[in-house]
VMD Tcl script that draws the C-alpha trace (Angstrom):
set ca {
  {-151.48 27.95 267.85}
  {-153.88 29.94 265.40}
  {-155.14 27.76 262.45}
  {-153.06 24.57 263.58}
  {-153.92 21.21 262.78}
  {-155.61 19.20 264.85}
  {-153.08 16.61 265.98}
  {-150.33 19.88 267.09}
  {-153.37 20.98 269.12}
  {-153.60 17.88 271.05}
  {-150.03 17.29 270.94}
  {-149.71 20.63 272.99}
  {-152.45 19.60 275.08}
  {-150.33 16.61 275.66}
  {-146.95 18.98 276.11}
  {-148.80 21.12 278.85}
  {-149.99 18.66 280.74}
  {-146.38 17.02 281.15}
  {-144.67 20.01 282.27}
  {-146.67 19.68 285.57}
  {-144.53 17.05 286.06}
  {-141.15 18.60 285.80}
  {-139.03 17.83 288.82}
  {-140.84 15.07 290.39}
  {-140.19 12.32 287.54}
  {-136.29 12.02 288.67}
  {-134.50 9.83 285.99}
  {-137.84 8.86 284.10}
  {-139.07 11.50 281.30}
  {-142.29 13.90 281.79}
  {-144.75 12.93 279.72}
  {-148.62 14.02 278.43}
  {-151.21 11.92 277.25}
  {-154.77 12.79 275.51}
  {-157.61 10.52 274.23}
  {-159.54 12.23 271.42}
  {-162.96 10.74 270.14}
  {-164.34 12.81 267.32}
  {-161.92 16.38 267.95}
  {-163.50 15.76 271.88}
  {-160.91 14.91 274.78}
  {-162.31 12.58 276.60}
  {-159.32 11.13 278.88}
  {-156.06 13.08 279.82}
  {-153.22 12.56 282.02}
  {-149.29 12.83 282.25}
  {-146.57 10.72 284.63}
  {-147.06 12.72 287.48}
  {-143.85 11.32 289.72}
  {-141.01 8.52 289.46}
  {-142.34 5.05 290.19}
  {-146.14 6.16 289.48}
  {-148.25 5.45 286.51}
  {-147.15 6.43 283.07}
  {-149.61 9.12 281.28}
  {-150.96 6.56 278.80}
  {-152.38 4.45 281.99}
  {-153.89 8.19 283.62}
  {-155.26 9.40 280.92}
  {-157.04 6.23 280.35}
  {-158.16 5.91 284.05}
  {-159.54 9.28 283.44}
  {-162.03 8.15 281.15}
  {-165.55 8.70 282.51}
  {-168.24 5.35 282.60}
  {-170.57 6.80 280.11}
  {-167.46 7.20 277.64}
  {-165.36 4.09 277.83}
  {-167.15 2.60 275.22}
  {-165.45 5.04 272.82}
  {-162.03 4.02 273.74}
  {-161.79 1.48 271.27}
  {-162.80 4.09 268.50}
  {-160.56 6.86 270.08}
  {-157.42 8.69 268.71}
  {-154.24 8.42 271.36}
  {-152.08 11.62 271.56}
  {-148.63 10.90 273.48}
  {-145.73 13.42 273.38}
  {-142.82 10.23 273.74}
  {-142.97 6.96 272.20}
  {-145.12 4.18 274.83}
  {-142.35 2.09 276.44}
  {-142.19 -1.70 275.39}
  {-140.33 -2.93 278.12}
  {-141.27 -3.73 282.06}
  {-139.65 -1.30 284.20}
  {-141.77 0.20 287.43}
  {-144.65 -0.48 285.26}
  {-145.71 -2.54 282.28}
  {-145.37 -1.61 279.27}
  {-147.62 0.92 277.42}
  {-147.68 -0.25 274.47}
  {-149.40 -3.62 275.48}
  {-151.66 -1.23 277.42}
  {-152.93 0.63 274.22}
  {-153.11 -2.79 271.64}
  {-154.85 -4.47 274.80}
  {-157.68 -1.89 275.22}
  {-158.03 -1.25 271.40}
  {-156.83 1.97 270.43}
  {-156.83 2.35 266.75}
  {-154.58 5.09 266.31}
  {-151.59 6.71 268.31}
  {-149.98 10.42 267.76}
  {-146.53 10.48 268.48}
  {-144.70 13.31 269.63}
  {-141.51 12.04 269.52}
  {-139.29 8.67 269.36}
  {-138.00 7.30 273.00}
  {-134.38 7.97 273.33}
  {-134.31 5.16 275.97}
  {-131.76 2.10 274.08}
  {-134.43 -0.20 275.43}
  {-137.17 1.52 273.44}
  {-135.95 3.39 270.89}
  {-138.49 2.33 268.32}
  {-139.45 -1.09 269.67}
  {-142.68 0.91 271.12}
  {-143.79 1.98 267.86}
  {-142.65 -1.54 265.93}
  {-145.20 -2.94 268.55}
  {-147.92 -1.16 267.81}
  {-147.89 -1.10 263.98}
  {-147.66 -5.23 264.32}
  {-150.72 -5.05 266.02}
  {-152.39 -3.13 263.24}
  {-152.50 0.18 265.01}
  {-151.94 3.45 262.86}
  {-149.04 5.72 264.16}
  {-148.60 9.11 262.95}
  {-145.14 10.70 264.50}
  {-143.04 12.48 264.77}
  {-145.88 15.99 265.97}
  {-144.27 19.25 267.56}
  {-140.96 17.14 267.06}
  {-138.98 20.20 268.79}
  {-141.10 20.87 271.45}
  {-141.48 17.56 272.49}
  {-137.62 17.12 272.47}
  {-137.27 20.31 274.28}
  {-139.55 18.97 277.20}
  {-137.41 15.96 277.71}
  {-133.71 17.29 277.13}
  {-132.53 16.33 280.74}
  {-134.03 12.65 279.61}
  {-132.42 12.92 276.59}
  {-128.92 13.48 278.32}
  {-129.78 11.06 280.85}
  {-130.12 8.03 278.03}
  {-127.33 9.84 275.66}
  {-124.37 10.55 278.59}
  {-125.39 8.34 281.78}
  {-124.95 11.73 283.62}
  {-127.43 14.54 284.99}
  {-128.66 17.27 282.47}
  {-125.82 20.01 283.61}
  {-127.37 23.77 284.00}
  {-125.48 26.59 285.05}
  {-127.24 30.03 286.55}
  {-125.55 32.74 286.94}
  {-126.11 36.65 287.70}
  {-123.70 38.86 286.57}
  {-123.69 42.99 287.12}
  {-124.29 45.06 283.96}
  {-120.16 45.66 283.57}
  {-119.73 42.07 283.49}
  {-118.77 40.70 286.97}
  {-120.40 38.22 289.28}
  {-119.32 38.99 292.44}
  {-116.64 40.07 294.65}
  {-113.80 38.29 296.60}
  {-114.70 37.97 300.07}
  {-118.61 39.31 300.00}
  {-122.03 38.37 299.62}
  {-123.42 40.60 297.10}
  {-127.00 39.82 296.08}
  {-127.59 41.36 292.11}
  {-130.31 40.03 290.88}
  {-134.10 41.26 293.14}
  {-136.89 38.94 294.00}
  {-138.94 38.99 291.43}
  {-135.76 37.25 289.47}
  {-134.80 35.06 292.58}
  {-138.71 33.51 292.18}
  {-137.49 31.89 288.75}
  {-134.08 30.43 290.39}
  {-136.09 28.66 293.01}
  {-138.57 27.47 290.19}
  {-135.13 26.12 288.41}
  {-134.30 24.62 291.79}
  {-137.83 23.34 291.66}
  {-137.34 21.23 288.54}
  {-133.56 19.51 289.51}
  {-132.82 16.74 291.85}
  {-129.48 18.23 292.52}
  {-127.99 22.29 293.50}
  {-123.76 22.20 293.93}
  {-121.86 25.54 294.72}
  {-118.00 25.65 296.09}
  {-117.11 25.49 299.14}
  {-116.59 30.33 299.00}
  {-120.05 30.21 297.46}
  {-121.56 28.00 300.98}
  {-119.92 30.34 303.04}
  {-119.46 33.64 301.98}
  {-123.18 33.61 301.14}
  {-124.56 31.36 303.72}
  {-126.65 29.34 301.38}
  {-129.45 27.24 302.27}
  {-130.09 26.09 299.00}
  {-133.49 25.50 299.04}
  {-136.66 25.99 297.38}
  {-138.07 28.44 299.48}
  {-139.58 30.74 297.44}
  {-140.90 28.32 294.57}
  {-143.35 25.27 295.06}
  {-141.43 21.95 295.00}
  {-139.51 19.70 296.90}
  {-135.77 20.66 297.98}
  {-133.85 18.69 295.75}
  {-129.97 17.31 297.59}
  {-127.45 20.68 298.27}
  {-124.12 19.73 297.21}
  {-121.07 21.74 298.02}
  {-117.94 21.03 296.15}
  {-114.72 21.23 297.92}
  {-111.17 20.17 297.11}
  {-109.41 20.69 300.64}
  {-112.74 19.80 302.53}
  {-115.35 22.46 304.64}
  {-114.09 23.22 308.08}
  {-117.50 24.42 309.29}
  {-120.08 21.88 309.84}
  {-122.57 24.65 311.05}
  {-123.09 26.25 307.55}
  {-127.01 26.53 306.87}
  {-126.47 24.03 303.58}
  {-125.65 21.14 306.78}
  {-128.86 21.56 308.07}
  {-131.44 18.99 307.92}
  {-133.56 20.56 305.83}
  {-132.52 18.68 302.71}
  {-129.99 15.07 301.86}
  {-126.60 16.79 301.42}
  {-123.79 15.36 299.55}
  {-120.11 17.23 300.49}
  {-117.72 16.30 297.18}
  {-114.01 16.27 298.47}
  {-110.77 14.26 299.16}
  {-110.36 15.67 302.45}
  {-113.24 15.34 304.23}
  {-113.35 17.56 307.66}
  {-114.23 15.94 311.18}
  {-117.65 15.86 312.76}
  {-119.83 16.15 310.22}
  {-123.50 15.69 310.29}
  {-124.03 12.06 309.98}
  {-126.79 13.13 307.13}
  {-123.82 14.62 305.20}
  {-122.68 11.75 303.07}
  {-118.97 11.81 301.57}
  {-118.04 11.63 297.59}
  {-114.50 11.34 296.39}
  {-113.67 13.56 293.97}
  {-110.43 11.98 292.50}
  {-110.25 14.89 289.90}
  {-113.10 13.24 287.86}
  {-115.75 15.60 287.40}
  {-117.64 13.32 284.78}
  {-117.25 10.27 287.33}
  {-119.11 12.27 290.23}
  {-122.13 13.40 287.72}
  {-121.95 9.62 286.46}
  {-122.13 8.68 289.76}
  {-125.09 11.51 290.84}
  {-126.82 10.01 288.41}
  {-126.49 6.62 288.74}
  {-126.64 6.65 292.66}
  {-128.64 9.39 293.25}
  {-130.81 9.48 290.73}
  {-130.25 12.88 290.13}
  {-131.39 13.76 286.63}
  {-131.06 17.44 286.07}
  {-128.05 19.20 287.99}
  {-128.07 22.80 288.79}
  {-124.94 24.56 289.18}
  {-125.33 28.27 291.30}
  {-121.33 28.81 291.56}
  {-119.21 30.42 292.10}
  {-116.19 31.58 289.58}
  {-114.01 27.81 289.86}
  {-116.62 25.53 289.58}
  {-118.43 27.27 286.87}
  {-115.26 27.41 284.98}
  {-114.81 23.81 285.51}
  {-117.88 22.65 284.32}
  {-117.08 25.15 281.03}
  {-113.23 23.81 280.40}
  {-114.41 20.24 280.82}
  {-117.15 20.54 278.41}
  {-119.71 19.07 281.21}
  {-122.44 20.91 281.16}
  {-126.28 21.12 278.53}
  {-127.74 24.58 279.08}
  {-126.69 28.20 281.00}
  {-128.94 30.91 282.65}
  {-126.92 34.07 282.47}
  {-128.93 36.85 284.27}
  {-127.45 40.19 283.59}
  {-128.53 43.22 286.32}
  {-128.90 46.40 286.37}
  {-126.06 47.01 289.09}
  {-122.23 48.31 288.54}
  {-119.59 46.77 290.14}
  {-116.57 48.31 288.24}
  {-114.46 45.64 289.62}
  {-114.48 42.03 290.77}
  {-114.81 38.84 289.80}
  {-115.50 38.19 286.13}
  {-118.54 36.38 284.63}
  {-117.94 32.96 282.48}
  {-118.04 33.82 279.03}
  {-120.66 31.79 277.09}
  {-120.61 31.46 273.35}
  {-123.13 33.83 272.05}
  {-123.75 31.64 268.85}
  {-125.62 28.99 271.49}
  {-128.43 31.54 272.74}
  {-131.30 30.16 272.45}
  {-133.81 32.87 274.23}
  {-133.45 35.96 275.86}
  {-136.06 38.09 277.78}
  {-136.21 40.92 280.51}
  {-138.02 40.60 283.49}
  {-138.05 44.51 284.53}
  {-134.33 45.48 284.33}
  {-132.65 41.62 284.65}
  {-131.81 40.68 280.46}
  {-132.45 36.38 281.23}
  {-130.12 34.60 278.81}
  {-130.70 31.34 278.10}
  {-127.82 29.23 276.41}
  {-128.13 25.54 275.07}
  {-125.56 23.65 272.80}
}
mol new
graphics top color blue
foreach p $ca { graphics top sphere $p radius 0.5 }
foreach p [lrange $ca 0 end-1] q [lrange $ca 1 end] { graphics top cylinder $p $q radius 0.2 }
display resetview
């Protein structure tokens, strides 16, 4: 950010430091905080999982001895709005009037109903300056699933898939892998960052999937498989015990694993996310396929984002790839011969 101003330097300070918790903050936002005394940092920190302290509270815990007298003549940087309401924590803004912070950078407004504002009413009452909104985009970009989450009461939908070069993502009947490993290292890092991975009932057995995050860093977030008339095969590697599992159906099959637990599907697809979200706290959804289930998501309008990866391979015939509305690109790059598409609406 060449010849920026000061406060977009510190709000992507702020923006960095809360991606590192993508993935681990389940239906609470990710958020960066820096405190600035004369253009010098001298506290940082971001909410690093659900339940734990916001990034206002660790980046002021951060503060060394010899500098906490500055606090009180120190600049806040914050890329969302400091809650005003008690939820696993208290709020932040009685945190920042309490310690004396004279100013607060805002990257953007809280899209929570129960702050929405109030945060930054709070502060200015006290006296405190607030500049916002700072890398408005960016900062709304970090915190779409959130976003969805307060706007829908539903997981942030994102569907991956990988298409061959003629247009087709698999075939009937096989496991065909198309995209290589280098490309399979950013799927796991999208498994990484959701609470949730569903595929159909063909997808779980045709290609055996484990659904896990093997080849990424992170937790394994719950496998769901998706299944109208019910899976017949409890053995399938998804009903192992390496992750929760959630089967969605209205006919479930006997004797499965008691780990397995059972959601009605009642032709309701909006109910279940409501549900995923509201019960499982799943905040950001990841949907790997196949063909039906995509397509349902798409005809149902239930879904935020799409990863279309597009490979080098032929097929010539098969099953054909969702069609996504070019005018909703948002980004596209290559990594070696895979074109990564990247759809938002």
């Amino acid at each position: 950010m060449k010849d920026a101003h000061p406060h977009q330097l510190f709000m992507k300070r702020c923006l960095d430091l809360a991606a590192l918790g993508s993935g681990k903050t389940l239906t609470n936002p990710t958020v960066g905080a820096v405190l600035v005394f004369e253009d010098r940092i001298i506290g940082e920190g971001w909410h690093r999982a659900y339940g734990k302290p916001h990034a206002e509270v660790e980046a002021l815990n951060s503060v060394s001895a010899a500098d906490r007298h500055l606090i009180p003549r120190s600049t806040l940087y914050v890329s969302l709005e400091p809650c005003s309401h008690f939820g696993k924590t208290p709020p932040c803004a009685d945190l920042i009037i309490n310690v004396g912070i004279p100013k607060v950078v805002i990257g953007i407004r809280d899209p929570n109903p129960l702050v929405k504002g109030n945060g930054i009413q709070k502060l200015k009452e006290a006296g405190i300056e607030v500049i916002t909104p700072v890398l408005k985009e960016e900062s709304s970009q970090l915190i779409s699933a959130f976003s969805t989450n307060q706007h829908c009461q539903r997981p942030h939908v994102v569907l991956k898939f990988a298409r061959s070069r003629d247009g087709f993502i698999g075939r009937h009947g096989e496991r065909i892998a198309l995209s290589d490993p280098i490309v399979n290292v950013l799927t796991h890092r999208l498994r990484a960052r959701s609470q949730g991975i569903i595929v159909g009932r063909i997808t779980a057995e045709n290609d055996q999937a484990e659904l896990s995050t093997r080849n990424f860093p992170g937790r394994n977030p719950f496998r769901i498989v998706f299944s109208i008339s019910g899976v017949t095969d409890s053995s399938l590697p998804v009903f192992n015990n390496a992750a929760p599992t959630l089967l969605i159906t209205n006919n479930p099959p006997e004797n499965l694993p008691q780990k397995v637990t059972v959601i009605p599907f009642r032709e309701n697809l909006k109910g279940v996310l409501e549900q995923l979200y509201s019960h499982f706290k799943i905040s950001r959804l990841l949907v790997e396929g196949g063909k039906q289930i995509l397509d349902l998501f798409l005809e149902q309008s239930l879904w935020d984002e799409v990863w279309e990866i597009s490979c080098p391979s032929l097929l010539k015939s098969g099953i054909p790839a969702p069609k996504i509305n070019p005018k909703l690109l948002n980004r596209s790059f290559w990594i070696r011969e895979n074109q990564l598409e990247n759809y938002r609406r």
